[in-house]
C-alpha positions as CSV (number, residue, x, y, z in Angstrom):
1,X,0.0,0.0,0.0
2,X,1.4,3.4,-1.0
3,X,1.6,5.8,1.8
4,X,1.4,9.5,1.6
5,X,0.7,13.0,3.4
6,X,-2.7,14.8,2.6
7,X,-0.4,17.6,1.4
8,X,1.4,15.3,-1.2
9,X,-1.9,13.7,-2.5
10,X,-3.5,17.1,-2.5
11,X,-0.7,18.5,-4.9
12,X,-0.3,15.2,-6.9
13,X,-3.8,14.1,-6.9
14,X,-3.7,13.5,-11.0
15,X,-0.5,11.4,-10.7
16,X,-2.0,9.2,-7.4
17,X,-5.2,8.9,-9.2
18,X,-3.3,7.0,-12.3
19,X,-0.6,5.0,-9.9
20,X,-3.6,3.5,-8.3
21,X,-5.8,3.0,-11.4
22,X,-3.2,1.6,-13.1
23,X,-1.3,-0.6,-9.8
24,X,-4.6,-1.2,-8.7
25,X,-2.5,-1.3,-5.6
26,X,-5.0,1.7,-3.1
27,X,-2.7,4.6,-1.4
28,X,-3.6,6.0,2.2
29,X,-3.3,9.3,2.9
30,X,-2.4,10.3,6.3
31,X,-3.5,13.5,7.6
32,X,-2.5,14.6,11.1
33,X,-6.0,15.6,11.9
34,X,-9.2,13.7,11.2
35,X,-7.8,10.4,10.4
36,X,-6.3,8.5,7.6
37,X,-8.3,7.7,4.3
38,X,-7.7,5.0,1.4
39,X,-7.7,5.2,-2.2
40,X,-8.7,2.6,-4.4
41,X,-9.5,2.0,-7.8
42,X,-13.1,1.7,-8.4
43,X,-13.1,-1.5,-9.5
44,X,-11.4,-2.9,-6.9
45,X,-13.9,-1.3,-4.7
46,X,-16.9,-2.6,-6.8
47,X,-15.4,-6.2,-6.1
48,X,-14.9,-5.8,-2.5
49,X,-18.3,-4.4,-1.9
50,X,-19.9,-7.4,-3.6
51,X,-17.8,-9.7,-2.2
52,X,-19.3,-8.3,1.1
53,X,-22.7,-8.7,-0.3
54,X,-22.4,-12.3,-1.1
55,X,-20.7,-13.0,2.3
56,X,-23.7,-11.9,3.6
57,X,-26.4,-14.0,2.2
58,X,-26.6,-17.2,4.8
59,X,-24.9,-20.2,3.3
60,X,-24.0,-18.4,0.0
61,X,-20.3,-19.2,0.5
62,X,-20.8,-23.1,1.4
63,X,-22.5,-23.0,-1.6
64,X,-19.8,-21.3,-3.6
65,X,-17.1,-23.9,-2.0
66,X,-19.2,-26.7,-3.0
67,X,-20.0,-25.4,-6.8
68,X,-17.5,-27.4,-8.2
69,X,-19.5,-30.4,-7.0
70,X,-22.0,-30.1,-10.0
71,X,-21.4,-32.6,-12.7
72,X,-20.9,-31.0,-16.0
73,X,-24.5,-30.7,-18.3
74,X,-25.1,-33.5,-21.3
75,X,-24.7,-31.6,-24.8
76,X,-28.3,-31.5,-26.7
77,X,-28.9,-31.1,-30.2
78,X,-31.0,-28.3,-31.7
79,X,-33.3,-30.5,-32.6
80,X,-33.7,-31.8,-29.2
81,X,-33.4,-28.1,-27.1
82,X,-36.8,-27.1,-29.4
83,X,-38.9,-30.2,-28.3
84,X,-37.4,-29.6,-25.0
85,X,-38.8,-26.0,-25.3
86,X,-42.1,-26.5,-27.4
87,X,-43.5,-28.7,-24.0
Protein backbone atom coordinates (compact mmCIF):
# COMPACT_ATOMS: atom_id res chain seq x y z
CA UNK A 1 0.00 0.00 0.00
CA UNK A 2 1.40 3.41 -1.04
CA UNK A 3 1.58 5.77 1.84
CA UNK A 4 1.37 9.54 1.58
CA UNK A 5 0.67 13.04 3.43
CA UNK A 6 -2.71 14.77 2.59
CA UNK A 7 -0.36 17.58 1.40
CA UNK A 8 1.40 15.31 -1.20
CA UNK A 9 -1.88 13.66 -2.51
CA UNK A 10 -3.49 17.11 -2.51
CA UNK A 11 -0.68 18.47 -4.89
CA UNK A 12 -0.32 15.24 -6.88
CA UNK A 13 -3.76 14.13 -6.87
CA UNK A 14 -3.74 13.51 -11.01
CA UNK A 15 -0.49 11.40 -10.71
CA UNK A 16 -1.95 9.24 -7.44
CA UNK A 17 -5.15 8.94 -9.19
CA UNK A 18 -3.28 7.05 -12.35
CA UNK A 19 -0.62 4.99 -9.90
CA UNK A 20 -3.62 3.47 -8.32
CA UNK A 21 -5.80 2.95 -11.42
CA UNK A 22 -3.16 1.58 -13.09
CA UNK A 23 -1.28 -0.58 -9.83
CA UNK A 24 -4.59 -1.21 -8.75
CA UNK A 25 -2.54 -1.26 -5.59
CA UNK A 26 -4.95 1.70 -3.10
CA UNK A 27 -2.74 4.58 -1.36
CA UNK A 28 -3.58 5.96 2.24
CA UNK A 29 -3.25 9.29 2.87
CA UNK A 30 -2.43 10.33 6.27
CA UNK A 31 -3.49 13.54 7.63
CA UNK A 32 -2.50 14.64 11.09
CA UNK A 33 -6.02 15.57 11.91
CA UNK A 34 -9.23 13.73 11.21
CA UNK A 35 -7.77 10.45 10.41
CA UNK A 36 -6.35 8.53 7.63
CA UNK A 37 -8.29 7.67 4.34
CA UNK A 38 -7.73 4.99 1.44
CA UNK A 39 -7.74 5.23 -2.20
CA UNK A 40 -8.74 2.57 -4.38
CA UNK A 41 -9.53 1.95 -7.81
CA UNK A 42 -13.10 1.67 -8.37
CA UNK A 43 -13.07 -1.53 -9.50
CA UNK A 44 -11.38 -2.92 -6.89
CA UNK A 45 -13.89 -1.34 -4.65
CA UNK A 46 -16.93 -2.57 -6.79
CA UNK A 47 -15.37 -6.22 -6.11
CA UNK A 48 -14.90 -5.76 -2.45
CA UNK A 49 -18.34 -4.40 -1.94
CA UNK A 50 -19.86 -7.38 -3.65
CA UNK A 51 -17.77 -9.71 -2.15
CA UNK A 52 -19.30 -8.30 1.08
CA UNK A 53 -22.75 -8.67 -0.29
CA UNK A 54 -22.40 -12.31 -1.06
CA UNK A 55 -20.65 -13.01 2.30
CA UNK A 56 -23.69 -11.92 3.64
CA UNK A 57 -26.40 -13.98 2.22
CA UNK A 58 -26.60 -17.24 4.77
CA UNK A 59 -24.94 -20.25 3.32
CA UNK A 60 -24.04 -18.43 0.05
CA UNK A 61 -20.35 -19.25 0.53
CA UNK A 62 -20.82 -23.06 1.44
CA UNK A 63 -22.49 -23.03 -1.57
CA UNK A 64 -19.77 -21.28 -3.56
CA UNK A 65 -17.13 -23.89 -2.00
CA UNK A 66 -19.16 -26.71 -3.05
CA UNK A 67 -20.04 -25.41 -6.83
CA UNK A 68 -17.48 -27.44 -8.16
CA UNK A 69 -19.52 -30.38 -7.05
CA UNK A 70 -21.97 -30.11 -10.04
CA UNK A 71 -21.45 -32.59 -12.67
CA UNK A 72 -20.94 -31.01 -16.02
CA UNK A 73 -24.49 -30.68 -18.32
CA UNK A 74 -25.05 -33.46 -21.26
CA UNK A 75 -24.65 -31.61 -24.78
CA UNK A 76 -28.32 -31.48 -26.71
CA UNK A 77 -28.86 -31.13 -30.17
CA UNK A 78 -30.99 -28.33 -31.71
CA UNK A 79 -33.29 -30.48 -32.60
CA UNK A 80 -33.68 -31.76 -29.15
CA UNK A 81 -33.44 -28.08 -27.14
CA UNK A 82 -36.79 -27.12 -29.38
CA UNK A 83 -38.92 -30.16 -28.34
CA UNK A 84 -37.44 -29.63 -25.00
CA UNK A 85 -38.82 -25.97 -25.28
CA UNK A 86 -42.11 -26.51 -27.37
CA UNK A 87 -43.52 -28.71 -24.01
Amino acid sequence: MLVLSYSRARSDLKRLCDTVRKSRVPARIHRRRGGDVVVVAVEDWEAMTETEYVRSIPGAVRRIERAGDFKPLKTIDRKTLERLIRT
